[in-house]
N, C-alpha and C positions, 0 to 999 in steps of 0.2 A: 268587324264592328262598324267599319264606315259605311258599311254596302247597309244594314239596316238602318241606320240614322238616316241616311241619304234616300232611302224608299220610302221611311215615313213622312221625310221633310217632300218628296216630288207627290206622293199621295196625297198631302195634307192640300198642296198648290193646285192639283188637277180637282180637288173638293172644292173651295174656295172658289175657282176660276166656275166650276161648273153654276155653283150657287149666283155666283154673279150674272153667268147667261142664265138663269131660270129667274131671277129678279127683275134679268133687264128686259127680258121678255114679258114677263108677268106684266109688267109696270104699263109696258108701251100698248100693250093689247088691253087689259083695262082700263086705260084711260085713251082709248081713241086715238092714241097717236100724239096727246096732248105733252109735248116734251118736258112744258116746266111742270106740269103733273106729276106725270112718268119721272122725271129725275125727283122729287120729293118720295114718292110710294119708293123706289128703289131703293134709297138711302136707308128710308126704314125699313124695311127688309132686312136690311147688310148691321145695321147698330145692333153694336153689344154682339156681332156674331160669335159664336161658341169657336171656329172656325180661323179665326182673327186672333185668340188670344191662348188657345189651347192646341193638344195633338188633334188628328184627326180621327177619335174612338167612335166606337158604335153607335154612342147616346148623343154625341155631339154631331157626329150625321146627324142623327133622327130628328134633333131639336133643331136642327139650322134648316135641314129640308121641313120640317116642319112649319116654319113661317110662313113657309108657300100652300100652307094645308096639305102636302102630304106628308103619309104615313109611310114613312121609309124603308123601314126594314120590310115593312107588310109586304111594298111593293116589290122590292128585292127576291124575296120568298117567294112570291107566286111567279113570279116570271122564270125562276131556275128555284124550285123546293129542297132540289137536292147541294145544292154550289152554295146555297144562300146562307145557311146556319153556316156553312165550314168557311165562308169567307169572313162574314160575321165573327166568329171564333181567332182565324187568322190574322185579321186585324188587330182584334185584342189583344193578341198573344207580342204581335212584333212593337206597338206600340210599347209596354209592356219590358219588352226587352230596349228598345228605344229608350226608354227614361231610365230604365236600368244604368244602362250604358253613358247616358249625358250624366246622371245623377252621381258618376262611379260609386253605382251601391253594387258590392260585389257579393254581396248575400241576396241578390234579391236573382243576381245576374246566376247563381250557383241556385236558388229555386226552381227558377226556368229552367235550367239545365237537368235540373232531378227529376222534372215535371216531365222529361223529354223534350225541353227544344232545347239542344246544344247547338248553338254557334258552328254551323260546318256548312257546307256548300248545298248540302242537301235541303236543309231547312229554308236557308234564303233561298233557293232554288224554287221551294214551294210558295214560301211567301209573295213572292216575287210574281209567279203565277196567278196567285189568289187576287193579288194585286189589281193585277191583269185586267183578270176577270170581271172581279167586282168594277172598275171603273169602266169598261164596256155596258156593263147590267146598268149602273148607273146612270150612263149616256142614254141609253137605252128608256129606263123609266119617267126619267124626270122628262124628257122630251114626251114620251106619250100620256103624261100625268100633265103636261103642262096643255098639249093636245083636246084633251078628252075635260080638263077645267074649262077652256076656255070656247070652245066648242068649232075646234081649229084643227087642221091637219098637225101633225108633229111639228116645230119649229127646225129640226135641224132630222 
């Protein structure tokens, strides 16, 4: 139980942390380098983040990458079509079981379970993976979405 609370709380931090390099990039290259700029555009970017105040689900990617004008999940999907829906999905699922678990709702935690994901090595084992994955695609997009906005090679 601790090994998923703990994937969703390092996931949620590597989302958050990324958004922050894609703001702080956005900000500096839009504004010429102009810092007291650049720190104002940033700031708003980051306010009211989805990211900041909630788990790290599907829609709350989408809307926090979204501020930057991309379309998240789109880009996720095309870059892996196939990895994309199932990591999409496996995020759901662990969050899901994450608030299960913090909320001790044990009927919701006994859903999951009926649903097919029981709490056993194999499951977090996939998770875990998907995890992986998606935060590699991630690094991955937002760098060449931040790229191809600003008409810059990738930043990282």
């Amino acid at each position: 139980m601790l090994l998923v609370m703990r994937m969703a709380a390092e996931f949620q931090g590597f989302a958050r942390d990324l958004h922050d390099e894609a703001a702080g990039f956005l900000a500096v290259a839009a504004t010429s380098g102009n810092q007291s700029v650049a720190s104002v555009l940033r700031a708003g970017i980051a306010a009211g983040r989805a990211l900041n105040r909630g788990n790290a689900t599907g829609s709350t990617l989408a809307v926090d990458f979204g501020r930057i004008g991309m379309i998240f999940w789109q880009a996720i999907k095309i870059q892996d079509p196939v990895s994309g829906p199932v990591w999409e999905t496996d995020l759901g699922n662990l969050v899901k079981m994450r608030n299960a678990i913090a909320h001790d709702d044990q009927a919701q935690i006994l859903k999951l379970e009926q649903s097919g994901f029981r709490l056993e090595r194999v499951l977090t084992r996939r998770w875990h993976g998907s995890l992986d994955s998606l935060a590699a695609s991630m690094d991955d997009v937002v760098a060449s979405y931040l790229g191809a906005l600003l008409g810059v090679p990738p930043p990282w």
